[in-house]
N, C-alpha and C positions, 0 to 999 in steps of 0.2 A: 570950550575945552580945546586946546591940543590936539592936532591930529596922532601926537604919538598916543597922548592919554586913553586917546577915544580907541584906538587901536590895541593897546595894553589890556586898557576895558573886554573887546572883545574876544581876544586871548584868553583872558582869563577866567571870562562868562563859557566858553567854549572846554575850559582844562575842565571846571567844574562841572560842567554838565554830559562829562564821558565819562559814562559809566556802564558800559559795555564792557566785559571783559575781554572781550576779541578784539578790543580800541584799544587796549592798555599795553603797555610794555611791564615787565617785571619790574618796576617800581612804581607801577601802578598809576602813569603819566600817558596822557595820550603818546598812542604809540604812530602819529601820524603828523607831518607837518604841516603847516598854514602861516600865509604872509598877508599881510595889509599895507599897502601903498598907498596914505593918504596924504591931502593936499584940501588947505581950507580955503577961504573967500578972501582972506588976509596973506594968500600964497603961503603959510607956515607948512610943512612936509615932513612926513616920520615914512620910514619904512617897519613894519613888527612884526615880527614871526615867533613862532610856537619855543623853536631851534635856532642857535645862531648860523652864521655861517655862508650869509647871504648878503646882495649889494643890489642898490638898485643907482640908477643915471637922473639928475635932475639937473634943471638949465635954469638960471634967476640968470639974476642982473650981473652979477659975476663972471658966468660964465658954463660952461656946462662942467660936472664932474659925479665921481665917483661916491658914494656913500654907504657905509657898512649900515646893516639895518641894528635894529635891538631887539633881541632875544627874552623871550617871558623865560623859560627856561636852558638850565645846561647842557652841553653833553647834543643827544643825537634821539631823533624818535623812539631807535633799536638800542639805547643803550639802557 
């Protein structure tokens, strides 16, 4: 798998098992963020978070740079 896959995976294992109401925002979405920063055996790399909005630094063969993560859902924990 993908580390973004594997990452989206956990995301989404996580959205669904918030079922607190005090976790939730008014649409009923965790109302809290979480990122995953992985990296597999084959060097492939995803960043994922809950929320967009976020970047993280990776260095390959290239060179070092900037990369926006991917977002399971829109918008903001509080919206």
């Amino acid at each position: 798998m993908h580390p973004k896959d594997a990452a989206m995976d956990a995301c989404k294992m996580i959205q669904k098992n918030t079922v607190e109401k005090r976790l939730l925002n008014c649409r009923g979405l965790p109302n809290f963020g979480i990122s995953f920063y992985c990296l597999n055996a084959k060097g492939q790399h995803a960043g994922v978070t809950m929320y967009g909005g976020r970047s993280y630094a990776v260095c390959t063969s290239s060179g070092a740079r900037i990369v926006p993560t991917e977002a399971l859902l829109a918008g903001a924990p509080g919206d």
